[in-house]
C-alpha positions in Angstrom: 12.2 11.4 -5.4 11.5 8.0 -5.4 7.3 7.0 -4.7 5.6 3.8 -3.8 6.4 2.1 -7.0 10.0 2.6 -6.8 10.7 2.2 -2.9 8.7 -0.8 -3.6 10.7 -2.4 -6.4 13.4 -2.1 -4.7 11.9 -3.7 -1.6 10.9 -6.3 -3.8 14.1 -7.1 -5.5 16.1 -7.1 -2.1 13.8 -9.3 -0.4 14.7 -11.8 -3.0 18.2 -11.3 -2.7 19.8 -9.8 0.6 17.3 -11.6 3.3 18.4 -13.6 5.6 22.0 -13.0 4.5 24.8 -11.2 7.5 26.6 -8.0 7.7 30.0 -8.8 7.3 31.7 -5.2 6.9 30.5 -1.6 5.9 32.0 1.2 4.4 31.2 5.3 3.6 32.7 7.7 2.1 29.8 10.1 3.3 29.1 10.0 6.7 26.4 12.5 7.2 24.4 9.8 5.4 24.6 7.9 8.7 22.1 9.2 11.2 24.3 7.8 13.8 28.0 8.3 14.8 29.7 6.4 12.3 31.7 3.5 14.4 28.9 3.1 16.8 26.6 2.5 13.5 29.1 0.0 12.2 30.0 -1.7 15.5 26.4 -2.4 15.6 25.3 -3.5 12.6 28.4 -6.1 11.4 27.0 -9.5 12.5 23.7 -8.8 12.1 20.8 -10.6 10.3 18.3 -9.2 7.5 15.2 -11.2 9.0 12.5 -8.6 7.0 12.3 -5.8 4.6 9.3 -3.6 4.4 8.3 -0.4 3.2 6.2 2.4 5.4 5.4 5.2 2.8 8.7 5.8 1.2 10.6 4.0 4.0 12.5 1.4 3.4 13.3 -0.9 6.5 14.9 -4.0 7.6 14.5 -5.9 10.5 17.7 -6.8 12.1 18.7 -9.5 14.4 19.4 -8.6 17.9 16.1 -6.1 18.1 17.6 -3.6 16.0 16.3 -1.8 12.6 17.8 -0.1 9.6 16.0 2.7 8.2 16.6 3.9 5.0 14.8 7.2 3.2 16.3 7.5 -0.3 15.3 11.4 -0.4 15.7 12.9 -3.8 18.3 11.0 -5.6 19.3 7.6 -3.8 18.9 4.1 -5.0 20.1 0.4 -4.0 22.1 -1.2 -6.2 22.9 -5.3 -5.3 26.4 -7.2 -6.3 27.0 -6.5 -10.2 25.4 -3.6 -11.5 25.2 -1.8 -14.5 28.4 0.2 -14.3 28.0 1.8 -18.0 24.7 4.4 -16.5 26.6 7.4 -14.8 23.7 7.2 -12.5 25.0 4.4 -10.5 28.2 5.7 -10.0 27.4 7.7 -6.8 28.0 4.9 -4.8 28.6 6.3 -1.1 27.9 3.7 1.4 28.7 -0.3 0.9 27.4 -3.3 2.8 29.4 -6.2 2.8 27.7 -9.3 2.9 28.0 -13.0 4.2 27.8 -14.7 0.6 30.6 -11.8 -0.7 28.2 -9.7 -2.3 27.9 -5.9 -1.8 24.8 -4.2 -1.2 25.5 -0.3 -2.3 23.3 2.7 -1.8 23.9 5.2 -4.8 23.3 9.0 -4.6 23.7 11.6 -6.7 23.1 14.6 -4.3 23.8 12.6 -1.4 20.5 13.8 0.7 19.7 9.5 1.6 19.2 9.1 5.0 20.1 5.8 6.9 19.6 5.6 10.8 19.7 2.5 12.7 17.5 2.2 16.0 15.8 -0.2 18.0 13.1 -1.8 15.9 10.2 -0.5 18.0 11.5 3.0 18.1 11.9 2.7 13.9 8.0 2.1 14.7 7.4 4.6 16.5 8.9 6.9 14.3 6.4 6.3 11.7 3.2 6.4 13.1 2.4 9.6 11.6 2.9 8.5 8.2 -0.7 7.3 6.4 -1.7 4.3 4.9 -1.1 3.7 1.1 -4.3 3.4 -1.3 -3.5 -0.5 -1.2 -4.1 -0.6 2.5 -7.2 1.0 2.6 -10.6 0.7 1.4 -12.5 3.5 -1.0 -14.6 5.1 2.5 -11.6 5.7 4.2 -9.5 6.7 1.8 -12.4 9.6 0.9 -12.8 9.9 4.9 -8.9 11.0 4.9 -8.5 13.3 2.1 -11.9 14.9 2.8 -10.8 15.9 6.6 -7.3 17.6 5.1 -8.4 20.6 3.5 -6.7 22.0 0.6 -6.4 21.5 -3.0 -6.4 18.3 -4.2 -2.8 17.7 -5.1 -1.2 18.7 -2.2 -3.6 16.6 -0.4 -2.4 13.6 -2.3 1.1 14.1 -1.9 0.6 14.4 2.2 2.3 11.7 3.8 -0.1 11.7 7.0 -2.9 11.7 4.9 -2.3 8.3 2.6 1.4 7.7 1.6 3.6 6.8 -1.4 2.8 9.3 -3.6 4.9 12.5 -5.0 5.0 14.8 -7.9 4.5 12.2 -10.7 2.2 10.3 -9.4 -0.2 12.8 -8.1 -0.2 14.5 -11.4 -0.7 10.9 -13.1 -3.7 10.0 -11.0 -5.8 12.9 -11.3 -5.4 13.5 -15.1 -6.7 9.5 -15.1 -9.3 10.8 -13.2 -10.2 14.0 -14.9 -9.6 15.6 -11.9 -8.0 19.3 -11.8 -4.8 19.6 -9.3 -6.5 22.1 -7.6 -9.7 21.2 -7.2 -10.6 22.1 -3.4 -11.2 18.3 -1.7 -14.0 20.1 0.2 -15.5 20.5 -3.4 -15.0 17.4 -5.2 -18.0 14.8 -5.9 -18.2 11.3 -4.2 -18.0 9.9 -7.7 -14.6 12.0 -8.4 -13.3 10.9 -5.0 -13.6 7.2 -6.0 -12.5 7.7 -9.4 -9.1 9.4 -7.3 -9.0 6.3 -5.3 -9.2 4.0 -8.4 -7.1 5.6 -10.4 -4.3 5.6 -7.4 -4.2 2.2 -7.3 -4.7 1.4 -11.0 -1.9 4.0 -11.5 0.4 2.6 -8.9 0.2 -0.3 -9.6 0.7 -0.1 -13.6 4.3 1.6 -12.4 5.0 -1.0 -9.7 5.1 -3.6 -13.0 7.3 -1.1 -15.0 9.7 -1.2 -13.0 9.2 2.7 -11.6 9.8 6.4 -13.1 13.4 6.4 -14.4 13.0 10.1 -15.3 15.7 11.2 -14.0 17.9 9.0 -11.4 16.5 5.8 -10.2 17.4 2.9 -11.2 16.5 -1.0 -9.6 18.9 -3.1 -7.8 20.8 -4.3 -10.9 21.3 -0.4 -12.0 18.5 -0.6 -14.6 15.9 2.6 -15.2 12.1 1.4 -14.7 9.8 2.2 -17.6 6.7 3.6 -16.4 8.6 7.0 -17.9 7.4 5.8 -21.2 4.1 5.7 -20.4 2.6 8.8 -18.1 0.3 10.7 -19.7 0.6 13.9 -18.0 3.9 14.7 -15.6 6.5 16.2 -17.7 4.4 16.6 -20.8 4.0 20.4 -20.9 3.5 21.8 -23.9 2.6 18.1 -25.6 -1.0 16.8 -26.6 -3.5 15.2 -24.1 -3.5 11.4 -25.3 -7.6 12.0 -24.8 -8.6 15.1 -25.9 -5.3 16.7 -27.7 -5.1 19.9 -26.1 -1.9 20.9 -24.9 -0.8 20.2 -21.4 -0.1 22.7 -18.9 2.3 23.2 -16.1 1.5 25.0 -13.1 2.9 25.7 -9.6 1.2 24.7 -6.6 2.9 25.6 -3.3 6.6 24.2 -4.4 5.5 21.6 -6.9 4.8 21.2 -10.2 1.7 20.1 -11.5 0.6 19.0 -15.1 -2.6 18.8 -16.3 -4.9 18.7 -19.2 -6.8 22.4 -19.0 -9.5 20.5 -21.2 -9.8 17.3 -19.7 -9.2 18.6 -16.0 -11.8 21.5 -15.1 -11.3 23.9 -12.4 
């Protein structure tokens, strides 16, 4: 699923190229995608404006003219993919919904298992929608980043990856932040040191952002806007690695459960 780094890029890279430009036309082949009844959703949106595009957790929204907002969650598989695109990955060839813009170009959204979400509401009920959803570790400051995870009791992991707690980060990057901070996935939060917790919060954004300038986790399906995978894959130390040698210590990684995740971990480096 794509994290902050990848939501992100892509935020990044359409800001640059789809704002301020119209709807013209839209087209789907997979209607459930459409949170909406489908020629209500695309009465409404041809003619309007892209006037923003930001990102709430792993939310991707832009601001419409006329008061209106398009939401899109990208779920497990989905990516944007702008005017030409590298047709040769099989990845980008899931194309199921197609904006049609004002200069000729096409905005697609791509998806594999087809589990993308796109609902388009009134912008302050889009708002409204996401209050629950935390701040990201870019947002936030070291004391209440600690304050958060501290009052969400659990083990540390599943902390991490809660969404109300502080957002944008998954399976790969939970499990890339706490082996950078020699921190065991599941470490009780009740029971880890103030020095720990700020390591946690370092390492987040240190970790985040060393993927935002990769480009992203192209492990599996997500490509950027012009259909190329990111390259923080070729860097992570610890999610996916089972069975391969710590980069600090050399002992082999692990892989273990937790709740309905997977988390890797150095057994060595990472004491329970």
């Amino acid at each position: 699923m794509p994290e902050f780094p990848e939501v992100e890029t892509t935020r990044k890279s359409l800001e640059s190229k789809v704002l301020n430009r119209t709807f013209v036309d839209v087209w789907t082949d997979e209607p459930k995608i459409i949170k909406k009844d489908w020629s209500s959703f695309r009465k409404e949106i041809i003619g309007k404006k892209i006037v923003r595009i930001w990102r709430k957790g792993k939310n991707l929204i832009f601001d419409l003219s006329g008061g209106l907002s398009m939401l899109t969650h990208l779920k497990l598989t989905g990516h944007y993919l702008y005017d030409r695109w590298n047709e040769k990955d099989p990845m980008n060839s899931f194309v199921h919904a197609k904006f049609i813009l004002d200069n000729g170009k096409t905005l697609a959204l791509s998806d594999l298992r087809k589990f993308a979400k796109i609902e388009l509401k009134k912008k302050e009920e889009i708002e409204k929608d996401l209050e629950k959803i935390g701040p990201d570790p870019f947002q936030i400051g070291s004391e209440e980043f600690e304050a958060k995870i501290r009052k969400k009791r659990g083990k540390i992991k599943q902390v991490l990856m809660d969404q109300t707690v502080v957002s944008g980060i998954g399976n790969i990057y939970s499990d890339e932040i706490l082996w950078e901070s020699n921190v065991h996935p599941e470490r009780k939060t009740a029971d880890i040191s103030e020095k720990e917790m700020q390591d946690i919060y370092k390492s987040s954004k240190k970790i985040l952002k060393k993927a935002l300038e990769a480009g992203g986790t192209s492990i599996s399906d997500f490509r950027n806007t012009e259909g190329i995978k990111g390259k923080f894959g070729e860097i992570k130390k610890a999610y996916g690695r089972e069975g391969q040698k710590c980069f600090r210590c050399s002992s082999l990684i692990k892989r273990k459960k937790i709740g309905q995740r997977s988390a890797h971990f150095c057994p060595s480096c990472q004491k329970l």
